[in-house]
N, C-alpha and C positions, 0 to 999 in steps of 0.2 A: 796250760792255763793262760797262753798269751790272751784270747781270743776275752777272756774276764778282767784283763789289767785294766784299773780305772774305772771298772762297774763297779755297782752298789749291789752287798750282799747282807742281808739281815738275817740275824743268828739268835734266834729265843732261847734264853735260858743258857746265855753266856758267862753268867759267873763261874760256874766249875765244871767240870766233868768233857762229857764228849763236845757241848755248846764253847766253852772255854778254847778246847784245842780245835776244834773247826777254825772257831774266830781266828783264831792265831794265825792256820795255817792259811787262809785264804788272805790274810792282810800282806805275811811274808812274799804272798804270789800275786800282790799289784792289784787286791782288791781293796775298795774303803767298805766299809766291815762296820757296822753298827750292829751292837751286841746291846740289847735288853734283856734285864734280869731288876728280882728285888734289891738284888745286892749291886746295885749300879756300881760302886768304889771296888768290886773285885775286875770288875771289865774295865775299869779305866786303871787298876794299876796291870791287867796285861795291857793295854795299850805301849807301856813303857818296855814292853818286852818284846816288839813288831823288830825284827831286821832286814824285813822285805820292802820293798817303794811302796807296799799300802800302808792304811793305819787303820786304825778300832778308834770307834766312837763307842761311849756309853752313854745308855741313855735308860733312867731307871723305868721299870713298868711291870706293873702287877698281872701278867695275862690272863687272869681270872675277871679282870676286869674289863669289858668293854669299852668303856670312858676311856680308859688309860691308853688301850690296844691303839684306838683311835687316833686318841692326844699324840701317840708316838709313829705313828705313820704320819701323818699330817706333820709332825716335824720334820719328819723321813724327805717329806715333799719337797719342804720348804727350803732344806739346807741342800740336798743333795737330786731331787728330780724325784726321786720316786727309785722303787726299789727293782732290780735286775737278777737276785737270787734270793729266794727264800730256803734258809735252812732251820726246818720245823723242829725245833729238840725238845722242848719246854715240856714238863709233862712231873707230875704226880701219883705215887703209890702208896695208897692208904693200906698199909700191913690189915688184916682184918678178917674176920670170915665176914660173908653179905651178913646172914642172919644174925650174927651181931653189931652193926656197923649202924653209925648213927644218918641220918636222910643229908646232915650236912658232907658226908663219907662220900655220899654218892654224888651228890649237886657238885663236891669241889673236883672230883676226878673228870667225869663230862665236860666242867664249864673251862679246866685247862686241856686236858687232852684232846677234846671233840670240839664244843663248841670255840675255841680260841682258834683250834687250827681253823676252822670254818671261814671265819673274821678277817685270819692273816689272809688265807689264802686267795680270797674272792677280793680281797682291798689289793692286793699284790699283782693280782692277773689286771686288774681296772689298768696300773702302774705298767705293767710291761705292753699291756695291748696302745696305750696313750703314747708310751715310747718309742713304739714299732723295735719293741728289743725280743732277741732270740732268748725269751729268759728260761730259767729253770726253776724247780720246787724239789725239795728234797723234806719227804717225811719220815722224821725218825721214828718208825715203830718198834714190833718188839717180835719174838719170838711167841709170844703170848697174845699177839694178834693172829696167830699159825693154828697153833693148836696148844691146847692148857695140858700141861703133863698131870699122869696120874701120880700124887706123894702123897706120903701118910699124913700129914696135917695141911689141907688147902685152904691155906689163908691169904689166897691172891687176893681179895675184895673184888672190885668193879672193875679193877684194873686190867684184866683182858678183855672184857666186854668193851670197853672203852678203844681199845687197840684194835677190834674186829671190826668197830665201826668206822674208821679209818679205813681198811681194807674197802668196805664200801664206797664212801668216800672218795678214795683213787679211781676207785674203775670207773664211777662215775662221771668224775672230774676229766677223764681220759678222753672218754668219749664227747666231752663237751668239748674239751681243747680242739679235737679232730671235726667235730661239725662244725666248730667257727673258726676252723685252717690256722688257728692260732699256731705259731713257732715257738708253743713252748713247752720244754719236755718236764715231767713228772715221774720221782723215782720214789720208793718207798722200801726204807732199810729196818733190816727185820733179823737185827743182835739177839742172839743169847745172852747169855750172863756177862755183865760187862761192869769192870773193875773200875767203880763209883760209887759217889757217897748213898747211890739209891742204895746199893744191895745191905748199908747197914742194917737196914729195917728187917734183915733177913737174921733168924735164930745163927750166930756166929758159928757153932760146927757144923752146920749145914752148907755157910757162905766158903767155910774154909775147905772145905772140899772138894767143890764142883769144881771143874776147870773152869776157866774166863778168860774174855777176850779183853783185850785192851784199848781203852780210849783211841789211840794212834790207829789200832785197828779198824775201826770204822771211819775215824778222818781221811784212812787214805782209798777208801772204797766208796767212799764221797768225792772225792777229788779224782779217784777214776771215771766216775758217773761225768761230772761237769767237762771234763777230757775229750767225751767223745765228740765225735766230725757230727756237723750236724744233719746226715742220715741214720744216725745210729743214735737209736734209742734205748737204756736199761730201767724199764718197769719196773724191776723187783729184784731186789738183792737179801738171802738169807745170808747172815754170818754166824758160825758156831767155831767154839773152841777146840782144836784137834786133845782129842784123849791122852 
């Protein structure tokens, strides 16, 4: 990680879970670390928890909201240059089946998981290409951007739909970086069941059974991603819990 000490890393949806321990671990390895989240007071009390030469900034913002995404890059700017890692975590699971699920169900799972990543992404690349920095993008999807398993009550809602579109999204994004020789790489990580507050939303003897993987488990398959020499690129990382 020497090669990130002193870069800027923005971390969506850093109040708890996998966002929370990214943030953390990239400040302890000499990153400055700006964590948004609704709950901006949960990322500035990790802040007080950094024992590496970075630190965490908090800085509150609604990613549902445009105005706000904006408001908070544009400080990003102003304080620190502009941003050198994007780690995409932010994201939304409305328990539900579609055919019951109200249009607001569907408008708030898109406008965080798709169209927000959209926003960061394309504001961020503007940020690294103005920089001339080697940056990186890391999107946290899902198993459920793979393939939707078959169980006897599928009450995923939009929420896979929403993670396939991402899939898109990448490969797209890919090929753009490569026609404009951009130096910057894009990785897209794709957990199964991962031991967070999402999976409450899940019927609890259902949650309490499956194996999971754990928070730490995907921060450190993030931090092998941002590790590699810069000829080596990982496009795609599945993580599944051993049986």
């Amino acid at each position: 990680m020497e090669k990130w000490v002193g870069k800027v890393a923005l971390v969506t949806g850093a109040s708890s879970g996998i966002g929370q321990d990214v943030a953390l671990a990239l400040a302890n390895a000499g990153m400055v670390v700006v964590g948004i989240a609704r709950r901006a007071e949960l990322v500035a009390l990790l802040s007080t928890q950094v024992t590496g030469s970075g630190k965490i900034y908090a800085k509150k913002c609604d990613v549902g909201s445009e105005s706000e995404i904006m408001e908070s890059l544009q400080w990003i700017r102003r304080e620190f240059g502009g941003v050198d890692v994007l780690i995409n975590n932010a994201g939304i699971f409305r328990y539900n089946f579609i055919t019951q699920s109200e249009t607001t169900d569907f408008r708030d799972t898109f406008n965080v998981n798709v169209l927000a990543t959209c926003i960061f992404v394309r504001e961020v690349i503007k940020d690294m290409k103005e920089r001339e920095s080697k940056g990186h993008i890391v999107l946290l999807n899902s198993l459920l951007g793979k393939r939707v398993p078959d169980v006897s009550v599928p009450v995923f809602g939009v929420y896979p739909a929403s993670k396939y579109a991402l899939v898109g999204l990448a490969e797209v994004l890919r090929q753009e970086l490569n026609f404009f020789k951009l130096p910057i790489k894009l990785t897209s990580i794709h957990p199964g069941m991962v031991q967070t507050d999402m999976i409450k939303v899940f019927e609890s003897q259902l949650a309490e059974r499956l194996p999971k993987l754990q928070v730490k488990d995907i921060t450190s398959s993030i931090i092998h991603c941002l590790e590699t020499p810069p000829h080596v690129r990982i496009d795609e990382i599945t993580l599944m819990p051993a049986m």
